[in-house]
C-alpha positions in Angstrom: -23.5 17.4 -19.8 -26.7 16.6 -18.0 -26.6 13.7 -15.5 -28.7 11.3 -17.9 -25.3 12.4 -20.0 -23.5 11.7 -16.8 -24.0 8.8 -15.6 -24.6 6.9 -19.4 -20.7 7.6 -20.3 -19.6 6.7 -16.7 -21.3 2.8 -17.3 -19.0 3.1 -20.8 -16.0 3.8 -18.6 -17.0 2.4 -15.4 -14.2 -0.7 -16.1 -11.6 1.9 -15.9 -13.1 3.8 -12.9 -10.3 4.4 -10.5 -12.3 7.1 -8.1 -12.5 6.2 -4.7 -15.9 3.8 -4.5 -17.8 2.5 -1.8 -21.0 -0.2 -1.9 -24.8 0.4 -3.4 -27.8 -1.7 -3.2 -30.0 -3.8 -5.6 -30.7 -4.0 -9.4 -33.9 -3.1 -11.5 -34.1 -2.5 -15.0 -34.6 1.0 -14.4 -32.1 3.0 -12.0 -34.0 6.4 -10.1 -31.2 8.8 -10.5 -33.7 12.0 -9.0 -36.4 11.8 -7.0 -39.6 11.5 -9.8 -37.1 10.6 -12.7 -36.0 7.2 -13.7 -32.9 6.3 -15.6 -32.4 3.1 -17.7 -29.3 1.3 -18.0 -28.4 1.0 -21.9 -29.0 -2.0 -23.7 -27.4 -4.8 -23.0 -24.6 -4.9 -25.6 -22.0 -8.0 -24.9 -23.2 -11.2 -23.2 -24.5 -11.5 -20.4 -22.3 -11.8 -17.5 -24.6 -11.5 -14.4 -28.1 -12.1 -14.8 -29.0 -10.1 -17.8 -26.0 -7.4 -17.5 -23.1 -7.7 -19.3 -19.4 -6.5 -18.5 -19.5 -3.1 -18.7 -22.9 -2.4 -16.7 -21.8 -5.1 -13.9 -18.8 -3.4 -13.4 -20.8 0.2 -13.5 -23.3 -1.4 -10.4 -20.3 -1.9 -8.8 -18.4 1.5 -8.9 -20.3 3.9 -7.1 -19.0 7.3 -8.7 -20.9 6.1 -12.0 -24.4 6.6 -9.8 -23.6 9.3 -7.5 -22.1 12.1 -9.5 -21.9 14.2 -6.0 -20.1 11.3 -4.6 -16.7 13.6 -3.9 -18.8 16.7 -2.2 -21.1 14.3 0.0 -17.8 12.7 1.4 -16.1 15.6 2.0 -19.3 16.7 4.0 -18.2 13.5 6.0 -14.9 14.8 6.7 -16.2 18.5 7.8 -18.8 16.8 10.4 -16.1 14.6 11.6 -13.9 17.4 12.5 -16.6 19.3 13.9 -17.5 16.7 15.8 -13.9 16.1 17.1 -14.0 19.1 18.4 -16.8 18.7 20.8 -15.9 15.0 21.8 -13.7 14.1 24.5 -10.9 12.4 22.4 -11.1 8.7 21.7 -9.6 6.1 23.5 -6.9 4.6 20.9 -6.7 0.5 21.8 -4.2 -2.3 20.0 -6.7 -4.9 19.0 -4.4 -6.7 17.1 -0.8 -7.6 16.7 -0.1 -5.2 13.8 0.1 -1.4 13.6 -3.2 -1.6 11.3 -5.3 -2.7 14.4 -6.4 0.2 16.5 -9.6 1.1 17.5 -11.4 4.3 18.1 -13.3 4.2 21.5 -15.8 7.3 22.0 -17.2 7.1 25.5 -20.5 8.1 27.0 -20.8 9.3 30.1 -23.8 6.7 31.5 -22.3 4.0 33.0 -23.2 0.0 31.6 -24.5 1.7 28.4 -25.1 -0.1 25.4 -22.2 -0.4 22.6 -22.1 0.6 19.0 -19.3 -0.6 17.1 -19.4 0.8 13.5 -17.2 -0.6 10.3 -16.4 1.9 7.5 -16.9 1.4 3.8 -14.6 2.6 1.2 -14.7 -0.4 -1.3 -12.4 -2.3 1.4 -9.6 -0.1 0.0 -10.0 3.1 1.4 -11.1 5.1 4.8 -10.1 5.7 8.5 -11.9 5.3 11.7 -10.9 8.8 12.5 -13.1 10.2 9.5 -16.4 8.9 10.7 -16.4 10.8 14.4 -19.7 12.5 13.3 -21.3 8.7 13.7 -19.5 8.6 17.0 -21.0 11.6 18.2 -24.3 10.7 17.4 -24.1 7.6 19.4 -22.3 9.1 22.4 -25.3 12.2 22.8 -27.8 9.5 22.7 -26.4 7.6 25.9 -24.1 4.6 23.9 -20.4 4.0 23.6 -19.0 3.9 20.0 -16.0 1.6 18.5 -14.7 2.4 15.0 -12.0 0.2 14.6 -9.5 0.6 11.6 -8.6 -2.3 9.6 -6.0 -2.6 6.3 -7.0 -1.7 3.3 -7.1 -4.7 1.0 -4.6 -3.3 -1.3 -2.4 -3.6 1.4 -3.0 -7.2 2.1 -2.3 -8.8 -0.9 -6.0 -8.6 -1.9 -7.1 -11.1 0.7 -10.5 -9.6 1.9 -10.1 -13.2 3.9 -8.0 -11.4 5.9 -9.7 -7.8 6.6 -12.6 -10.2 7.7 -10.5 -11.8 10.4 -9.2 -8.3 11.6 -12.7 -6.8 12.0 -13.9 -9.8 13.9 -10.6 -9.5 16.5 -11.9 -6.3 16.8 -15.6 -7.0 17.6 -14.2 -10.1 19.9 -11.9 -7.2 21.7 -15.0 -5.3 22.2 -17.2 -7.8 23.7 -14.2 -9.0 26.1 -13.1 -5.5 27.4 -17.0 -3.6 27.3 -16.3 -3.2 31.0 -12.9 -1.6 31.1 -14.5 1.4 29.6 -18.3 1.3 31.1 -19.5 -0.7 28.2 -22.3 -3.6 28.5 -21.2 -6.7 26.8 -24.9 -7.9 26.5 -26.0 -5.1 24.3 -23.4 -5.2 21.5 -24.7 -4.0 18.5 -22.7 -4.0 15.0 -23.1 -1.5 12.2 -21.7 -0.8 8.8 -21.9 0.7 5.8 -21.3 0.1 2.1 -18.2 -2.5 2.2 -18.2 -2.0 5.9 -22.0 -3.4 5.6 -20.9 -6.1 4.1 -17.9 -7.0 6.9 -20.4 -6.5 9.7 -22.7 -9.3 7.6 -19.8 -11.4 8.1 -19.5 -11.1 11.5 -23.0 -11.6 11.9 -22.4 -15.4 10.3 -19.1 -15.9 13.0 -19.2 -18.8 14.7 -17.9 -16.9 17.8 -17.7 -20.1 20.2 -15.6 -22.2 17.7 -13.6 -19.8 16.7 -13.1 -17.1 19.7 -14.2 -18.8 22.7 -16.8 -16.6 23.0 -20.7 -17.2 23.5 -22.3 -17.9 20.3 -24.6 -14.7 20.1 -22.3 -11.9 21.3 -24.0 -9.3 19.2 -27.6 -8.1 19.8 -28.6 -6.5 16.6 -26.7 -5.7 13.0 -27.6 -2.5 10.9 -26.5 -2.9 7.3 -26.6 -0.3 5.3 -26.2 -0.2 1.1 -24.2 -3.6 1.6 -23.0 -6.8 -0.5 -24.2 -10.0 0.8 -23.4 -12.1 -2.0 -19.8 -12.5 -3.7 -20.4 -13.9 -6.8 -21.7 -11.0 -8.8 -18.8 -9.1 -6.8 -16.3 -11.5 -7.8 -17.5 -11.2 -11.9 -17.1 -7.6 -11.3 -14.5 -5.3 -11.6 -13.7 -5.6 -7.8 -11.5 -8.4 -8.7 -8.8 -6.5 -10.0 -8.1 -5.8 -6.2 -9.8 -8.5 -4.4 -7.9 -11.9 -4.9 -11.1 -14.1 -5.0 -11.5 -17.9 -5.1 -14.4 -20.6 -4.8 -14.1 -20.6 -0.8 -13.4 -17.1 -0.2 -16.0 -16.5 -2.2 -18.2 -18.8 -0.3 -17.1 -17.9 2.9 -17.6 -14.1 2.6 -21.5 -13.9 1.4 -23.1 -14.1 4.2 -26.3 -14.6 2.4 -25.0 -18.4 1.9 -24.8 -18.5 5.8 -28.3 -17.8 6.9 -27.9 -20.5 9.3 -25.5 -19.2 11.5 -27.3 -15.4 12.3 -28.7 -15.4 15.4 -29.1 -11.1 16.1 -31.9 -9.1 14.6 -31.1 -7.3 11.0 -32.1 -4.1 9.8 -31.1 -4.0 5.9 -31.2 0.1 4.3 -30.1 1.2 0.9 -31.0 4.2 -0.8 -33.8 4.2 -4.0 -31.0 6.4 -5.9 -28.1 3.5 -5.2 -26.6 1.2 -7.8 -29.0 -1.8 -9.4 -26.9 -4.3 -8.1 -26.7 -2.5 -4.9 -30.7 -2.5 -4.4 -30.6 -6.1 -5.5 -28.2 -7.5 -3.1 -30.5 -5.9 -0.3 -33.9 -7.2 -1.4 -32.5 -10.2 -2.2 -30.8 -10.7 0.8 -33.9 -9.4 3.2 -36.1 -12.1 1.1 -33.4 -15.2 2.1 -33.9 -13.8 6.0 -37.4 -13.6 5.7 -37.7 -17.0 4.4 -35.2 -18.7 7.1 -37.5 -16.9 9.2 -34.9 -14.5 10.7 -35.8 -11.5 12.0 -35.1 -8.6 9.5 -36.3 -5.0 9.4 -36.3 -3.6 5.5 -36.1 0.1 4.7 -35.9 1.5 1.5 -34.9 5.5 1.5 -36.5 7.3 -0.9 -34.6 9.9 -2.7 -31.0 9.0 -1.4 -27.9 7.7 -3.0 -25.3 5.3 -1.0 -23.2 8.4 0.2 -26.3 10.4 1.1 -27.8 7.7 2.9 -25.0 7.2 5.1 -24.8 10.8 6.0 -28.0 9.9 8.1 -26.1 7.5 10.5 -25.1 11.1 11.9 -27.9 12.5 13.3 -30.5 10.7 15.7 -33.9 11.8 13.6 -31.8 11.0 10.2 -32.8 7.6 8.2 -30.2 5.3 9.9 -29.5 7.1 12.9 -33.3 6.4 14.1 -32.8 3.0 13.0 -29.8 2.4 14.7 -31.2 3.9 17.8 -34.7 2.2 17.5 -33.0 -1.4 17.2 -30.9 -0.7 20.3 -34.4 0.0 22.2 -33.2 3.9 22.5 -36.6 5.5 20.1 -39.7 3.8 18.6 -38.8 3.1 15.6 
């Protein structure tokens, strides 16, 4: 079967996809699938559910297996770095954030003293990954001088669908972070978030906190945000075939796209997503980097050329990769 082959019956089955997905980036008529080629979606065969896709293709730019067909060999490349990685770290610092057994944290210390923070969330679709499998991030960040928190957080499966909830958790964990930087040589005035995939879109939502009113906190605790191959609007997520997991109503809805929220961002953005990423996936980047632009927030827009959402994230491990520089560069580490 060629990929063209590949990736036309995954759309027909994407509704029944069960493979472990992550996030993607915006839509175009036409989806690069390798570097010089372009793939079209089929035609549009039921009505329109989501601008002009219908079911099946909104629920295919929404399950990432259907566009990265190496999907299960670039993440177990994740899971061979991290252990590698492990193994030359000094082993993290495991803190209660929360009140339940879910809410740990992962802290990778530098050795500089007052340096800089990176707290990463993981993707997985909200329903799947651990802190523990993303040390290769962590020891990026820790060779170039910053301390790295990778908190865990429950699956969404395993609260009820209420992504309401996994929102809260990750923002106790970034409120832990800001209020104990010190206890572990941190500086609490160069807190900067990352994520990826549906980790990208939790750290958007901590970038719309309203961290005085809600954690007694100042109201622009975090420095900078680096979102990579994110969702930033729910509605289209919401249509999707996410909802069979994700118990979505008008003010969840509302309250997780952070893209509604513009008002309340007060850090610097860097939006990334890969060329070879889902339509939807590209969309919900580009759109979202426009809405900045206009609300005349500052935002930093790169497209990767020749990557797909798992690719792109492999980047965040090294410090001349894609988003590793990025990261880096926004934390005043590199030029950019």
């Amino acid at each position: 079967m060629s990929r063209r082959q590949f990736i036309q019956a995954g759309i027909a089955l994407a509704a029944a996809d069960t493979v472990r997905a992550a996030d993607a980036s915006p839509r175009t008529n036409a989806v690069p699938s390798t570097p010089g080629a372009t793939v079209s979606l089929p035609p549009r065969k039921g009505p329109a559910v989501w601008l002009d896709l219908d079911q099946a293709q909104l629920d295919a730019a929404y399950t990432q297996s259907v566009f990265a067909p190496n999907m299960q060999q670039v993440i177990n490349r994740w899971g061979n770095a991290s252990t590698i990685a492990l193994a030359h770290l000094e082993a993290p610092r495991r803190v209660r954030y929360g009140d339940s057994s879910t809410e740990m944290l992962d802290v990778y210390r530098t050795t500089r003293s007052d340096a800089p923070i990176a707290l990463f969330i993981h993707g997985g679709a909200w329903r799947s990954g651990t802190a523990r499998e993303y040390a290769f991030v962590a020891e990026m960040f820790v060779n170039a001088g910053v301390h790295c928190v990778i908190p865990d957080f429950s699956w969404v499966q395993d609260a009820g669908g209420n992504l309401m909830s996994v929102a809260s958790q990750v923002r106790r964990a970034v409120a832990w972070t800001w209020r104990n930087a010190t206890s572990f040589g941190g500086d609490p005035n160069r807190l900067h978030v990352m994520g990826q995939s549906s980790g990208a879109h939790l750290a958007g939502v901590v970038a719309i906190t309203d961290w005085t009113r809600d954690y007694a906190m100042p109201a622009a605790p975090i420095r900078g945000a680096l979102l990579a191959s994110g969702m930033y609007e729910m509605k289209p997520v919401r249509l999707s075939v996410r909802s069979s997991y994700v118990n979505f109503d008008d003010a969840s809805e509302d309250a997780l796209s952070p893209q509604r929220h513009l008002e309340r961002i007060t850090a610097p953005i860097v939006l990334a997503c890969g060329d070879q990423e889902t339509p939807e996936f590209q969309r919900q980047s580009r759109d979202f980097a426009a809405a900045l632009r206009t609300a005349g927030k500052p935002v930093e827009q790169i497209q990767a050329a020749g990557y797909n959402h798992f690719e792109l994230m492999e980047t965040l491990g090294s410090p001349y990769g894609i988003l590793g520089r990025a990261a880096l560069a926004q934390m005043g580490l590199v030029k950019g």
